[in-house]
NUNU-559603 format. One record per residue (C-alpha): residue number from 1; z, y, x. Coordinates in Angstrom, 2 decimals. Example, Ala and Ser with C-alpha at 12.3 -4.5 7.8 and 13.67 -1.06 7.14 Angstrom:
// residues 2
PT|1|7.80|-4.50|12.30 .
PT|2|7.14|-1.06|13.67 .
This chain:
// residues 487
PT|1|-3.96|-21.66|-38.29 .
PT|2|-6.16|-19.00|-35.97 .
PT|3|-5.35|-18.18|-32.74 .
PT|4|-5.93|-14.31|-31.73 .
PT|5|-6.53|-13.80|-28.41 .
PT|6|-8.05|-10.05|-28.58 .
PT|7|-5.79|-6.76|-29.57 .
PT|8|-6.07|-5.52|-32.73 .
PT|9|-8.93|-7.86|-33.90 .
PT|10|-9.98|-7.68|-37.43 .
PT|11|-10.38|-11.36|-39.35 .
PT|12|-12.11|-11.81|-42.45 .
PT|13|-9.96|-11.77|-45.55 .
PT|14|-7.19|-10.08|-44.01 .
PT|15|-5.89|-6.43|-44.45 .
PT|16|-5.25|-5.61|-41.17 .
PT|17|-5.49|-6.14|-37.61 .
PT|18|-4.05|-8.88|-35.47 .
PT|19|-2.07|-8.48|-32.33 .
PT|20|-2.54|-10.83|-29.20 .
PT|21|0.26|-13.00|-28.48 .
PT|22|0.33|-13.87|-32.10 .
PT|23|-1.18|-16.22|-34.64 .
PT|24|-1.66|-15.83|-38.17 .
PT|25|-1.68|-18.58|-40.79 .
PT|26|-4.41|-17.13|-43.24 .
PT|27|-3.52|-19.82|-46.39 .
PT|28|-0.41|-17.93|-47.04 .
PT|29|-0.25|-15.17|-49.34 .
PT|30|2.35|-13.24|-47.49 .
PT|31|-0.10|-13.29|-44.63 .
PT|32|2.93|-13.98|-42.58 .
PT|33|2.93|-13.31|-38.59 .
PT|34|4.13|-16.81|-36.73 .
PT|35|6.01|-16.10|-33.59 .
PT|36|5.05|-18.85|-32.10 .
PT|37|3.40|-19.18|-28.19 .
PT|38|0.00|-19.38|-28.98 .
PT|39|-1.56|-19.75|-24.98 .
PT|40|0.06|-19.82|-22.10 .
PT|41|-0.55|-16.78|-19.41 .
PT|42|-3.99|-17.10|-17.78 .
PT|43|-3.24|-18.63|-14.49 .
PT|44|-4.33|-16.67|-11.60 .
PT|45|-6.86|-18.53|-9.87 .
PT|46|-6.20|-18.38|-5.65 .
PT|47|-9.35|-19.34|-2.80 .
PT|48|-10.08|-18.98|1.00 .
PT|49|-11.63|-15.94|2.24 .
PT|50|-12.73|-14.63|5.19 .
PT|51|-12.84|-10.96|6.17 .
PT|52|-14.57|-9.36|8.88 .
PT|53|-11.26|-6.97|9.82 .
PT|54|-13.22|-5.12|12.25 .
PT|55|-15.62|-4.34|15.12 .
PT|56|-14.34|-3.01|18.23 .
PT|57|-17.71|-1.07|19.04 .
PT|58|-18.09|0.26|15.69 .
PT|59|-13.85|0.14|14.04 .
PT|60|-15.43|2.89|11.47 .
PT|61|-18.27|0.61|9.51 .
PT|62|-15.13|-0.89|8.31 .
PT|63|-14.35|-4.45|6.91 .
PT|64|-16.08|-7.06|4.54 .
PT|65|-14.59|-9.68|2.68 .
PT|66|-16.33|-13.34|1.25 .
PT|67|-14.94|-15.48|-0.47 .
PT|68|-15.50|-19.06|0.37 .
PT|69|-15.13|-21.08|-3.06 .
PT|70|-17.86|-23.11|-3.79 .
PT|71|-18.83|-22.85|0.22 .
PT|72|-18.84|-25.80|2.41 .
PT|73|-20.57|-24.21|5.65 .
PT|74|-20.11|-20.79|7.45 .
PT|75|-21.74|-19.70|10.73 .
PT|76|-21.35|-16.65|12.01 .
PT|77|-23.79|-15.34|14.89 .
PT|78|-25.20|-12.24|16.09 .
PT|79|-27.94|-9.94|14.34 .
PT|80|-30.01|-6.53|14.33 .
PT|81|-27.66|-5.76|11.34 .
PT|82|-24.19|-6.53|9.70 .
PT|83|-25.84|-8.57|6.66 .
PT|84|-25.00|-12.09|4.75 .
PT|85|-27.07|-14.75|2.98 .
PT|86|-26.05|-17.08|0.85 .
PT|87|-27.74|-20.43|0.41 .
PT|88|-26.66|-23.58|-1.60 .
PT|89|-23.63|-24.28|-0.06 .
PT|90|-23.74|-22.71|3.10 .
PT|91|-22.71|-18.95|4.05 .
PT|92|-24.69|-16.86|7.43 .
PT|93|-23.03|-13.96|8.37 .
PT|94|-24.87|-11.42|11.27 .
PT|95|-22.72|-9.17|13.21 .
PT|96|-24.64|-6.36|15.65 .
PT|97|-22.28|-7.46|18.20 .
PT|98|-23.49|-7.73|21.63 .
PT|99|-21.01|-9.99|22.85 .
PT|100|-21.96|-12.92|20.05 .
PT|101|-24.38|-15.20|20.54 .
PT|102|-27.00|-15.62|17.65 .
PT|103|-25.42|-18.99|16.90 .
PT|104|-21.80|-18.16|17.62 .
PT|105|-19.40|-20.60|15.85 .
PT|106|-19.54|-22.39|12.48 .
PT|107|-16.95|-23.18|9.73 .
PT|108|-17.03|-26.18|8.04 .
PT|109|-14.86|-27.37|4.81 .
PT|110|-14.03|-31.13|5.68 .
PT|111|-11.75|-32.89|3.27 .
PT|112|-10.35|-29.73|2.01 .
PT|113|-9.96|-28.14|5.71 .
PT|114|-11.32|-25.61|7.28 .
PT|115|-12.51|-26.41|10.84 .
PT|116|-13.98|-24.03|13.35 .
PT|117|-16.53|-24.95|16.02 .
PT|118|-17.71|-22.89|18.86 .
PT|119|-21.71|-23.65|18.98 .
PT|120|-22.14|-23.48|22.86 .
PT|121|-21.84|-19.69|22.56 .
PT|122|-21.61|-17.63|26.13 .
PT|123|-18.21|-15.97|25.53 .
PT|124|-16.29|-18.66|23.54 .
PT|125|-14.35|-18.40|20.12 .
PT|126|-10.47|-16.76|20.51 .
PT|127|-8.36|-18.41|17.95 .
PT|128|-5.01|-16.18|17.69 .
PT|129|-5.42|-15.12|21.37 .
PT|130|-6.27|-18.34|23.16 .
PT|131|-9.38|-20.13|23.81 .
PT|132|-10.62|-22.88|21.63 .
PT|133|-13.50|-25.15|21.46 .
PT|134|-12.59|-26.50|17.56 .
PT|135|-9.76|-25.88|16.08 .
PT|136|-8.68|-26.17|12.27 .
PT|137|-7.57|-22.87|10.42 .
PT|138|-4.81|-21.61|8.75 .
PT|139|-3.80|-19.19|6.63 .
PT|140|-3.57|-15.78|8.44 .
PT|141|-5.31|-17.00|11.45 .
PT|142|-7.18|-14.29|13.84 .
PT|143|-10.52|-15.27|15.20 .
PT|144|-12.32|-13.15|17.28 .
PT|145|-15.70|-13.50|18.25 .
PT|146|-17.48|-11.21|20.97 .
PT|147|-16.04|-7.75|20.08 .
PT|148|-15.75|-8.53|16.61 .
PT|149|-12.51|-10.23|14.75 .
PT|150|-12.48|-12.30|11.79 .
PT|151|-9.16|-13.37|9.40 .
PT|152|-9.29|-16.78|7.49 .
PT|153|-6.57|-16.58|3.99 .
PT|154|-6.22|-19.66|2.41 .
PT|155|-4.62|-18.17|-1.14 .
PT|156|-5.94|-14.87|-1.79 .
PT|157|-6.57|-14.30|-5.83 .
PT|158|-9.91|-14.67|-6.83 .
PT|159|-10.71|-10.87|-7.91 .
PT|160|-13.31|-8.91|-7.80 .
PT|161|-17.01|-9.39|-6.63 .
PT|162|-17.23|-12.63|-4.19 .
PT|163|-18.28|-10.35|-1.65 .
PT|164|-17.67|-6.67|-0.20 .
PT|165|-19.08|-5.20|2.64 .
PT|166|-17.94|-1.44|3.47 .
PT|167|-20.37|-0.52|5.52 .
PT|168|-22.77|0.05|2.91 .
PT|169|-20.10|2.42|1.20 .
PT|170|-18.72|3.58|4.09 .
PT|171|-18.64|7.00|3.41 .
PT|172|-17.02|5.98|-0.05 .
PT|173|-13.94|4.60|2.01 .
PT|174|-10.86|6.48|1.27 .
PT|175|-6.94|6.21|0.96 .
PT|176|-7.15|4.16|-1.96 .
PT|177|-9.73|2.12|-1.17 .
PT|178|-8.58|-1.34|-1.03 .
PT|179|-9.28|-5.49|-0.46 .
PT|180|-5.71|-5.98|-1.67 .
PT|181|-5.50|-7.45|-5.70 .
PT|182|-1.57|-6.50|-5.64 .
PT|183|-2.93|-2.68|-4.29 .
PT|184|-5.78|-2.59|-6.95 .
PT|185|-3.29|-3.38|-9.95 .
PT|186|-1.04|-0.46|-8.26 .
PT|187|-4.08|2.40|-8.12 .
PT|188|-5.20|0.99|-12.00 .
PT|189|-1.78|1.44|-13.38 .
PT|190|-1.07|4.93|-11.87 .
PT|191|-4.81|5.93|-13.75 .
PT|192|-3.57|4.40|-17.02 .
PT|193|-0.17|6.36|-16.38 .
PT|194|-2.36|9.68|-15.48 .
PT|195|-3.48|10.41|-18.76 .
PT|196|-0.06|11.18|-20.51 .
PT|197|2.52|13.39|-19.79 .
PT|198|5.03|11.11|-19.48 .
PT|199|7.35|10.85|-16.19 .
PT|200|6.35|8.31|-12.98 .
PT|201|9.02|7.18|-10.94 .
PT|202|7.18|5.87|-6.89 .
PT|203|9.56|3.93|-5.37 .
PT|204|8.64|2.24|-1.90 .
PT|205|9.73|2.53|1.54 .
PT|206|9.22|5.53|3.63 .
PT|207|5.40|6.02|4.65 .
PT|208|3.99|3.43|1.77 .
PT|209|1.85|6.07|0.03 .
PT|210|3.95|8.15|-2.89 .
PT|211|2.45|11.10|-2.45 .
PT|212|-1.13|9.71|-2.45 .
PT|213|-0.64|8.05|-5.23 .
PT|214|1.04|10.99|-6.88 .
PT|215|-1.92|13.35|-6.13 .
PT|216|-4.49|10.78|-8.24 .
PT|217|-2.24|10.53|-10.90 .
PT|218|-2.69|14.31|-10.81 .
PT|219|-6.09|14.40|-10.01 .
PT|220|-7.10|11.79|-13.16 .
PT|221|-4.45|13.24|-15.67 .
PT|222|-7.21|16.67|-16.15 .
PT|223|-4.30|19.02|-16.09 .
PT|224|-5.18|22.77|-15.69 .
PT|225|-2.68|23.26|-13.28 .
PT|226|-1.95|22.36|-9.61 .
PT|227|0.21|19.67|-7.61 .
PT|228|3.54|21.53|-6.54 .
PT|229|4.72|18.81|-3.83 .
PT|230|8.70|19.29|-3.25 .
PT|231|10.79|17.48|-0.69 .
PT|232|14.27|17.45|-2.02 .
PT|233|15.78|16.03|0.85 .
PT|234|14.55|18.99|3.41 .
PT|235|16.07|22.18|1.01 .
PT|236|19.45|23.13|1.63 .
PT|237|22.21|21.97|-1.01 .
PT|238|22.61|25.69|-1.66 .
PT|239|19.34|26.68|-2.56 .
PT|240|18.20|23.77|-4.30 .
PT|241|18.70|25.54|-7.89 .
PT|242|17.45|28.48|-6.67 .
PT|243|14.28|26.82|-4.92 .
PT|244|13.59|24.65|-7.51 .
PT|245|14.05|26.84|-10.98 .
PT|246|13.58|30.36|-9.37 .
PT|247|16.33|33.33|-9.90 .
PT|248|16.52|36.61|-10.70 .
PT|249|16.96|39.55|-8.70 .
PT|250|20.38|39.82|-7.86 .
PT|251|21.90|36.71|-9.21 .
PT|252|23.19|36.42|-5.50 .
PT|253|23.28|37.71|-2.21 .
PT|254|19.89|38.48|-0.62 .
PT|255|17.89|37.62|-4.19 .
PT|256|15.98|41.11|-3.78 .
PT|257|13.39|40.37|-6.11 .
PT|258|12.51|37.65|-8.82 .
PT|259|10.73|34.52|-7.88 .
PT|260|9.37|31.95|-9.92 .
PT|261|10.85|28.65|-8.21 .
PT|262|9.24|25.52|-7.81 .
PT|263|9.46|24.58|-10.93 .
PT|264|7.35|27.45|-12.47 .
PT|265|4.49|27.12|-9.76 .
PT|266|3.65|23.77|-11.71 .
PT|267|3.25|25.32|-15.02 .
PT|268|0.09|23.67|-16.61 .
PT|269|0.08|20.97|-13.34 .
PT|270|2.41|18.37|-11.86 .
PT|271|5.81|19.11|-9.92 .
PT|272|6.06|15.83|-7.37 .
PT|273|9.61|15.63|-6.10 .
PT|274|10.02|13.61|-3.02 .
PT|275|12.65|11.57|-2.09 .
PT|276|14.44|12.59|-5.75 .
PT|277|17.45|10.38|-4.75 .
PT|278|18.72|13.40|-2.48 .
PT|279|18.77|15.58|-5.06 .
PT|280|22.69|16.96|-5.36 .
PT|281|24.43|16.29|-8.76 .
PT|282|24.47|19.98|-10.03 .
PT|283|20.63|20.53|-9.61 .
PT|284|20.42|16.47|-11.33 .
PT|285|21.80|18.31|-14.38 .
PT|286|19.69|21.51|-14.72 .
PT|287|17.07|19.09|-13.86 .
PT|288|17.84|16.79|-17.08 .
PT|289|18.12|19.51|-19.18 .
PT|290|14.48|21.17|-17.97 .
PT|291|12.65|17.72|-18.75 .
PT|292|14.59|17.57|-22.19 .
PT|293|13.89|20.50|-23.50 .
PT|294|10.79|21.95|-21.53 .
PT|295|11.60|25.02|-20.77 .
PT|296|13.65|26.55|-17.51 .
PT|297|16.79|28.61|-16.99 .
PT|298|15.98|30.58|-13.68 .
PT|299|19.73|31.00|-11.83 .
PT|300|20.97|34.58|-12.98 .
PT|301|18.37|34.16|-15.97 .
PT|302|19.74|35.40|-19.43 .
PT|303|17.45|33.57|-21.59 .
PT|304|15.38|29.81|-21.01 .
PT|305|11.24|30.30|-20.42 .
PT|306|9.15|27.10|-21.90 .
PT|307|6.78|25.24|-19.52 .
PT|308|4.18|22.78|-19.59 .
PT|309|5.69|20.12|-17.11 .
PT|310|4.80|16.83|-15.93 .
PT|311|6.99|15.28|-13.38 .
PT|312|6.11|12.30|-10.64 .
PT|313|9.14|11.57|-8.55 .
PT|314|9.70|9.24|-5.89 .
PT|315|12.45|7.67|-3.66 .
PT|316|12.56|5.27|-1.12 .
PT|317|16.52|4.47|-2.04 .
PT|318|17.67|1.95|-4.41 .
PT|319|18.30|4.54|-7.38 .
PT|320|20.62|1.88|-9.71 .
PT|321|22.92|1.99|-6.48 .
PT|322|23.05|5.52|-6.09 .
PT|323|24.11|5.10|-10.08 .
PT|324|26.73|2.63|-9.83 .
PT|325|28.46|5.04|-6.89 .
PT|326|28.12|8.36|-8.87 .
PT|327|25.46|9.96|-6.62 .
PT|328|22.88|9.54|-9.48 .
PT|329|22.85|10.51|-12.69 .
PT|330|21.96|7.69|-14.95 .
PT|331|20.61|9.61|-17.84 .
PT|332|18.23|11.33|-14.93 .
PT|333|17.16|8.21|-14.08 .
PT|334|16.37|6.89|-17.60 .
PT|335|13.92|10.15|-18.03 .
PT|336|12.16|9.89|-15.05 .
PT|337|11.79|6.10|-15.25 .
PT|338|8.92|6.75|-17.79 .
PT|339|6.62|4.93|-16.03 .
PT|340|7.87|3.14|-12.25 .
PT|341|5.13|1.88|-10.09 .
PT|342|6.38|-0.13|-6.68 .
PT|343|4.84|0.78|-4.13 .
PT|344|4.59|-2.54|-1.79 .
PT|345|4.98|-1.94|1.95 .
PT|346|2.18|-2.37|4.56 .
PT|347|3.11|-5.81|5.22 .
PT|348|2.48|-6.69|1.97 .
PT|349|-1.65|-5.57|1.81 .
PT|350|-1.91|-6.51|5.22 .
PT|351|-6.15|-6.67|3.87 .
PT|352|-5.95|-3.16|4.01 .
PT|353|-5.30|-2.16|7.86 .
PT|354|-8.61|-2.00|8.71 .
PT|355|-10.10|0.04|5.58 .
PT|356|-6.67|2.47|6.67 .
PT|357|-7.99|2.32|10.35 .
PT|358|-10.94|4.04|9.06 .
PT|359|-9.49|6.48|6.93 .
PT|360|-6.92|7.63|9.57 .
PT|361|-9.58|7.63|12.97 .
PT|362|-12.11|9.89|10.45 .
PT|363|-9.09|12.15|9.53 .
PT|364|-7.67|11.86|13.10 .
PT|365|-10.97|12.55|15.15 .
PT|366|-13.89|13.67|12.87 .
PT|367|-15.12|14.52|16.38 .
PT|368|-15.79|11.04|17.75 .
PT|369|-17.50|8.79|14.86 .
PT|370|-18.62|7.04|18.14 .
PT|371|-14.46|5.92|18.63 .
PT|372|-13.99|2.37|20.09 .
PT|373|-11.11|-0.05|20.96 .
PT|374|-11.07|-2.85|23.42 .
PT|375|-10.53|-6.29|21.87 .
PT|376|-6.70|-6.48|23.17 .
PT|377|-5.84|-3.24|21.31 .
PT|378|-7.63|-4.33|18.40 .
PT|379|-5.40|-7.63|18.48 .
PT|380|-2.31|-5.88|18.88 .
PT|381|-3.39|-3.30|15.91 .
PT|382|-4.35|-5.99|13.44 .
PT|383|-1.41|-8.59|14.40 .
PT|384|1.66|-5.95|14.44 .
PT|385|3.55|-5.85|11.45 .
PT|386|3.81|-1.71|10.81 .
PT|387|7.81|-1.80|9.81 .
PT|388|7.38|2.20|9.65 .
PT|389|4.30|1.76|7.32 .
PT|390|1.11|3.87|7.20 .
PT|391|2.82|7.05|8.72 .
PT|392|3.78|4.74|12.04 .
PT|393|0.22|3.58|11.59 .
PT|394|-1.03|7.75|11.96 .
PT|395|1.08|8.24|14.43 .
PT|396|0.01|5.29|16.52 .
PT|397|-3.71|6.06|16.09 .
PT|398|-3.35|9.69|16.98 .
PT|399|-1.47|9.09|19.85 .
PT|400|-4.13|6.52|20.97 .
PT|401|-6.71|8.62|19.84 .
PT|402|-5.47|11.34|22.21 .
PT|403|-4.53|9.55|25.41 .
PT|404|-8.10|8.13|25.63 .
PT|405|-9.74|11.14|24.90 .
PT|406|-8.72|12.92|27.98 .
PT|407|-10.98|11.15|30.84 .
PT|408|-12.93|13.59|32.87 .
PT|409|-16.30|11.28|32.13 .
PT|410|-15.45|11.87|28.07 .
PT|411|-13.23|9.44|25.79 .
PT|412|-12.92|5.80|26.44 .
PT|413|-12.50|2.94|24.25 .
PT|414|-8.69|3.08|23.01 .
PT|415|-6.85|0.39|25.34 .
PT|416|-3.63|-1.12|25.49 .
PT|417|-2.60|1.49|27.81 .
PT|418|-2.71|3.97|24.94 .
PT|419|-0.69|2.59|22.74 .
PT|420|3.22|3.12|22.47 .
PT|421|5.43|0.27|23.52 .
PT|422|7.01|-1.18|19.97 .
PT|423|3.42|-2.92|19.52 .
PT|424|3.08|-3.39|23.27 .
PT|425|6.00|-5.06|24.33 .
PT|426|5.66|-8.67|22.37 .
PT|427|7.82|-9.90|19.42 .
PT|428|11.45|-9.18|21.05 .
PT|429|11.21|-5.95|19.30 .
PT|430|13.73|-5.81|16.31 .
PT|431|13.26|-4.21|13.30 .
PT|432|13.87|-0.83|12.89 .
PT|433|14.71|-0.65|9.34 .
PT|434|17.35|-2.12|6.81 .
PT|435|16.17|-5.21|5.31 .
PT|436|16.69|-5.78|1.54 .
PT|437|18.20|-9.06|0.52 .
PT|438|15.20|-10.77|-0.59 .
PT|439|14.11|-10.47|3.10 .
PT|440|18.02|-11.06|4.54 .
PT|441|17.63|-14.64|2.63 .
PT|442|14.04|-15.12|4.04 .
PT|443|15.20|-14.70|7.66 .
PT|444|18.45|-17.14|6.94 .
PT|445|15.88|-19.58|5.96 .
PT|446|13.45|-19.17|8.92 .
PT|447|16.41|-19.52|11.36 .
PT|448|17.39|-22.39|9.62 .
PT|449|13.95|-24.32|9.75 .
PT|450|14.19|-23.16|13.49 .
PT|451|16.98|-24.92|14.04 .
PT|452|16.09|-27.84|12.42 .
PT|453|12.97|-27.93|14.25 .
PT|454|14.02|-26.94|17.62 .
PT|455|12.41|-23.34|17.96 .
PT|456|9.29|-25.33|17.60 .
PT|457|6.73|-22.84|15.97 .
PT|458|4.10|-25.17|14.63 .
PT|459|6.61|-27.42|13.29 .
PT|460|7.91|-24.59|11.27 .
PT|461|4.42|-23.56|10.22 .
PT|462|3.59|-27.40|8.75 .
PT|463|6.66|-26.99|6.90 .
PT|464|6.25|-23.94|4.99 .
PT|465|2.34|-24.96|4.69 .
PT|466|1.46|-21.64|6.56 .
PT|467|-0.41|-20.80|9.52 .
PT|468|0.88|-19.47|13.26 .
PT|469|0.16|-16.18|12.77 .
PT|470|1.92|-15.93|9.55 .
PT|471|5.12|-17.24|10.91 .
PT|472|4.41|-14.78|14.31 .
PT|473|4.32|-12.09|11.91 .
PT|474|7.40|-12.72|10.16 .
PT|475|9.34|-13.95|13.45 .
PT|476|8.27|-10.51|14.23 .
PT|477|9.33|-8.64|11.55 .
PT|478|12.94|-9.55|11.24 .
PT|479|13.70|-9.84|15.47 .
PT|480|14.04|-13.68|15.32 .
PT|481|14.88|-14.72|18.75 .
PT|482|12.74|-18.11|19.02 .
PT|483|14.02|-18.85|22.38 .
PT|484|17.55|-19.12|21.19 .
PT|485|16.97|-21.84|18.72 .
PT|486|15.58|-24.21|20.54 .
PT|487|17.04|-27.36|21.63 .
C-alpha cells in the first residue's frame, strides 16, 4: 500500500495520477482506488505572541508581531530605533519611546507561564489599566509601557514568518494588510476566486469589508472592464429594473432617451451588488435570467443584448431566511452562491485594529503624518469592541481626528475628550446590533458562570482558561450587567 499525500502525483508503474486523500494499492491489476482515511487533517499548531499594537507618538509606524515559541526570556526597553534581536532563548525588543526606560520590564516563561516584571523602570508597567510590579499574563492582556502598548495571545496559529514588523513596510500597509490567519485565508480565497468568472456571494455584517474585498477580486481577476458598485437597498422599488438593466426611450413616463443601466456599464468588468438581499422579487427574476443566459433585456427592449458579466454580491442578512419566507428567490441564491466567502466581524481579527488605525488616520488626515493619541485614548481604541465594525471605526477616527485638530496652537494629540461617548462611557453600553444565536448561547453561558461565581470576574476568567480582558471584552459586547449577578 502507498500513501499519496500530493495532488495529482505520478507513481511509477501506474497510468495515471493519484489524488490526495487517497491511497492506491499498486499489486492489484485493477489498480483499484481504496477509500480509505489515509492521514488525518494536519493539526493546526497554536503559540504565544506578542504584538506591539501601537505607539502613541508615532500610531502610523504601525504594529509588529513575535512569536514566542521556543522563547523563554523577553525584555522590552527603550532604543534609538524600533528593532529586535534574537539570541538563544531570549528575545530584546527596542521601542524609540521616550517614556521607557532602556531596561523597562522583562517576560519570563516559568513552568509554562508567562510572568511580567517591571525592572525598576521610572514610569512603571500598566497591566490592563492598573499598576503592577509582576504580574502573570493572560491571553488578551494589554500592557502598556511608556507611550507604547503591547498585547500578550496565548493561542494564536503559528503562520507566517515568526516575526513582522510594519514599520519597515509601512508604506506597503493597506486595507488588506493583515496579522490575522482567519483574515489571510479570507484575502487568499477571494484571489483564487478572482481568476474565474464564476459568481461570489460576501456575506458579513454591515461595515466588515465587502466592498474591499469585492474591488481585489476585481482588481486580480484582469478583466478589461471596470467595477460598477450598486447598492440595491438605496434605489427605489420602481426603478430598480430600470436602473439596473437600462430602458428604452419611452418604455415609460419620463424615459426620454435610452440608457444603458447598470448592468451594461459592467460589460467586460464586474457589477458588485450591495446588500443583494433587498433586491425586490420582480428584479430577482430578470436578474436570474441575465446570469443564465448572459445577455440583458433593457425594460421596453424588443430583443435581449449579450454581455460579458461577472457578478460579486453581498448581504449582511441571513439569505436561507429570506428563502424560507419568500423574500428570496432560491434559485437566485443557488447562482450567486458560486463562490461565498464570510466575512468575520472586527471582533473576530481584533490583530488587525492597529494596521486599520493606520490605514484610516493616512486616508483620514494625509495632512498630519505627525498624528498622536494620548495613552488613555489609545486604551479605549484598542480595548473597545467595534459592534458597528470598520465603518464605526472611520467614523470614530475622523471625528477624533477633527476635534483635535482645531486648537489655535495647531492639532493636539487625540484625547479622550475627542472621542464619542459609546467607547467613553465604560462597559454599561449595550449592544447595538442583533446578536445571532451562536452569540445569544454564548451570553446565556457567561451569565450563567456569573452566577455561579458571584459576578466575580477572575473567577470566570480561570474557568474558561481566558484572560480579564477577554472576558471585559465580551461582558462588553453583549451588555452583561456584572453588578447584577453578584451575590
Amino acid at each position: 500500500m502507498i500513501y499519496v499525500h500530493s495532488l495529482e502525483r505520478p507513481l511509477p508503474g501506474v497510468s495515471r495520477p493519484v489524488r490526495e486523500g487517497y491511497c492506491l494499492d499498486v499489486t492489484q491489476d485493477d489498480e483499484t482506488l481504496s477509500l480509505v482515511e489515509t492521514t488525518a487533517k494536519e493539526e493546526v499548531h497554536r503559540a504565544p505572541h506578542l504584538f506591539l499594537e501601537m505607539e502613541c507618538d508615532r500610531p502610523l509606524a504601525g504594529p509588529a508581531r513575535w512569536r514566542l515559541t521556543g522563547i523563554e526570556q523577553v525584555r522590552l526597553g527603550r532604543g534609538q530605533a524600533r528593532r529586535f534581536r534574537a539570541q538563544s532563548l531570549a528575545l530584546t525588543i527596542e521601542v524609540p519611546d521616550g517614556w521607557m526606560s532602556v531596561e523597562h520590564v522583562e517576560l519570563r516563561r516559568v513552568d509554562g507561564r508567562w510572568i511580567a516584571r517591571d525592572l525598576g523602570s521610572k514610569n512603571g508597567m500598566i497591566l490592563n489599566g492598573r499598576d503592577v510590579r509582576e504580574a502573570e499574563l493572560s491571553d488578551g492582556d494589554l500592557v502598556q509601557l511608556g507611550h507604547t502598548f503591547f498585547r500578550f495571545r496565548t493561542d494564536i496559529p503559528s503562520t507566517g514568518n515568526p516575526a513582522i514588523d510594519f514599520e519597515s513596510q509601512s508604506t506597503a500597509i493597506g486595507p488588506l494588510s493583515t496579522l490575522s490567519a482567519l483574515f489571510e485565508s479570507i484575502v487568499d480565497r477571494a484571489a483564487a476566486a478572482a481568476q474565474s468568472r464564476i459568481p461570489v456571494l460576501l456575506r458579513g455584517e454591515s461595515g466588515t469589508g465587502k466592498e474591499v474585498i469585492a474591488r481585489h477580486i476585481h482588481a486580480q481577476s484582469g478583466r478589461r472592464g471596470t467595477l460598477i458598485a450598486v447598492n440595491c437597498g438605496a434605489i427605489p422599488p420602481n426603478l430598480v429594473e430600470a436602473e439596473l438593466f437600462g430602458h428604452k426611450r419611452g418604455a415609460f413616463s419620463g424615459a426620454a432617451q435610452d440608457r444603458g443601466g447598470w448592468i451594461r456599464a459592467s460589460d467586460g468588468g464586474t457589477l458588485f451588488l450591495d446588500e443583494i438581499g433587498d433586491l425586490p422579487l420582480s428584479a430577482q427574476a430578470a436578474f436570474l435570467r441575465v446570469l443564465q443566459e448572459s445577455e440583458i433585456m433593457p425594460v421596453g427592449g424588443q430583443r435581449p443584448e449579450p454581455i460579458d458579466l461577472r457578478v460579486i454580491a453581498a448581504t449582511h442578512h441571513d439569505l436561507p431566511r429570506l428563502v424560507r419566507e419568500e423574500r428570496f428567490r432560491h434559485d437566485l441564491m443557488a447562482r450567486l452562491e458560486g463562490v461565498t466567502i464570510n466575512l468575520p466581524p472586527l471582533r473576530e481579527r481584533a490583530e488587525d485594529l492597529p494596521l486599520l488605525v493606520v490605514v484610516l488616520l493616512r486616508k483620514l488626515a494625509p495632512e498630519r503624518p505627525d498624528v498622536k493619541l494620548t495613552p488613555a485614548a489609545a486604551q479605549v481604541v484598542l480595548n473597545h469592541h467595534w459592534p458597528l465594525n470598520v465603518r464605526e471605526l472611520e467614523q470614530t477616527l475622523g471625528g477624533a481626528l477633527a476635534l483635535s485638530g482645531i486648537a489655535l496652537t495647531g492639532s493636539v494629540p487625540i484625547d479622550l475628550a475627542h472621542l464619542p461617548e459609546t467607547l467613553t462611557r465604560g462597559l454599561g453600553a449595550k449592544p447595538v446590533r442583533e446578536l445571532t444565536p451562536e452569540e445569544a448561547r454564548h451570553r446565556d453561558q457567561l451569565v450563567d458562570l456569573f452566577r455561579e461565581h458571584g459576578g466575580n470576574l477572575s473567577a470566570v476568567a480561570r474557568a474558561l482558561h481566558k484572560g480579564r480582558t477577554q472576558i471585559m471584552r465580551w461582558v462588553a459586547r453583549y451588555g452583561i450587567d456584572v453588578s447584577s449577578l453578584r451575590n
